[in-house]
Structure formats: structure tokens, C-alpha cells
N, C-alpha and C positions, 0 to 999 in steps of 0.2 A: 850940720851937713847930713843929706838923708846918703846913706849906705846899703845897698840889698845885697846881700852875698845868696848862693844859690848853691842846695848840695843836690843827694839823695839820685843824680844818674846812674849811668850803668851800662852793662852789657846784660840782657834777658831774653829767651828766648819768644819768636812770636807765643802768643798768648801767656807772656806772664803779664805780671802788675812791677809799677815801680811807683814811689811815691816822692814826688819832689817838694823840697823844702825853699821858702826863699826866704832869711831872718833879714827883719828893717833894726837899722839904727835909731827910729823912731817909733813911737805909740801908733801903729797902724790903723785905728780909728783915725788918725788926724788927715788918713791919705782919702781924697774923692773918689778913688777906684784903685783896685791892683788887679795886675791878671797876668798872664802869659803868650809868650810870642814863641817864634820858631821860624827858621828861614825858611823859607819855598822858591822852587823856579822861577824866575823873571818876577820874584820881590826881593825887597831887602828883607821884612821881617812876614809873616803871617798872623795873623790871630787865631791863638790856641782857644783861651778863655778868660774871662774875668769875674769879679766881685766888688760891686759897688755897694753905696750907703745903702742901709735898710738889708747890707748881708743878699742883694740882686743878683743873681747868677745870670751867666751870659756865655754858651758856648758854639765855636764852631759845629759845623755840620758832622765835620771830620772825627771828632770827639765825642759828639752827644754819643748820651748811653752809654760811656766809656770812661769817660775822663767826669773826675768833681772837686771840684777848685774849694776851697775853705782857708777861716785864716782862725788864727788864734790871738788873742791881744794881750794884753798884758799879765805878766811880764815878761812870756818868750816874744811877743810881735812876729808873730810867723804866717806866712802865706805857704798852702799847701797843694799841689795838685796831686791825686791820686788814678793814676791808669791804670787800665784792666783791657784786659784783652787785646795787648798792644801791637801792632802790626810793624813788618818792615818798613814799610813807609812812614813811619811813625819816628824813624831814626832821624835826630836832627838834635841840634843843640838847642834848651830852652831856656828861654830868658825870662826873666820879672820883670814885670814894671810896676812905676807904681807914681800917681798924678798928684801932687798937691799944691796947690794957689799957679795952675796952669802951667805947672813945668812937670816934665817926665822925667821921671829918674830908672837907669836900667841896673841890673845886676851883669853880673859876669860870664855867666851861662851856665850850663850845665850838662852836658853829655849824656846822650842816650845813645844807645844801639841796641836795635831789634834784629838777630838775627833770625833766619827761617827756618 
């Protein structure tokens, strides 16, 4: 059973960094991609970032130059997102996911708030 728990949110002021953590209950290599979501207006989830085979980085607009997703594998299995220079808008719960043999598995979230 794959398991993502998610920590490392918070309250920071605009322009601090926060660094999120999301640990798998599995060998993270074994997953075809993991990355991060986040709710937005009129969606259920939005795409943050990801990290595909070959270590592929993939990031919203919203993030690039700000945000840099990384994972670590055995034996913590950790997926990392690290923010800089974080905006009000940037306050939202963030999620993991993470793909393997065509199912998505999510984490629990994580709490951010950026105040101004």
C-alpha cells in the first residue's frame, strides 16, 4: 500500500522560503512521476510541480524561479519542494502525488500561509 504523508507548511511572511516534505511508504524510484498540486479557483487541484524518470523537472509558471522540487531515495524516500520568495497568493494547502502502474496516489496536505 503506497502511503505519502506531507509535513514542513506553515505560516511565513511574504518573501520567506518554506520547504515541504512529502515521505513515501515506498522506494520512490519505483513511482513514474511525483510532484505537487494545490487548489485554485474554479479547479479542484492545480499543478504546482513535478519530477519525473531521469530526475525531469516540470514547473508551473506561477513557481518557476521560485519553487524546486527534489526527492531523495533510499532510505528516507522523500519528495521535497523548496519556496523562496513566497507570495500571498501562494497560501493554499499542498498536496503530493505520486503515479505508479497508472494510479495516483495523494498525501494529506500540507498548510501554508503567506501573510503580507
Amino acid at each position: 500500500q503506497v502511503q505519502l504523508v506531507e509535513s514542513g507548511g506553515g505560516l511565513v511572511r511574504a518573501g520567506g522560503s518554506l520547504t515541504l516534505s512529502c515521505a513515501a511508504s515506498v522506494n520512490i524510484f519505483e513511482f513514474n512521476g511525483m510532484g505537487w498540486y494545490r487548489p485554485a479557483p474554479g479547479k479542484q487541484r492545480e499543478f504546482v510541480a513535478s519530477i519525473n524518470v531521469g530526475d525531469k523537472t516540470n514547473y508551473a509558471e506561477s513557481g518557476k524561479g521560485r519553487f524546486t522540487i527534489s526527492r531523495e531515495g533510499q532510505p528516507k524516500n522523500i519528495l521535497y519542494q523548496h519556496m523562496s520568495g513566497l507570495k500571498p497568493e501562494d497560501t493554499a494547502v499542498y498536496y503530493c502525488i505520486a503515479n505508479i502502474l497508472s494510479r495516483d496516489y495523494w498525501g494529506q496536505g500540507t498548510q501554508v500561509t503567506v501573510s503580507s
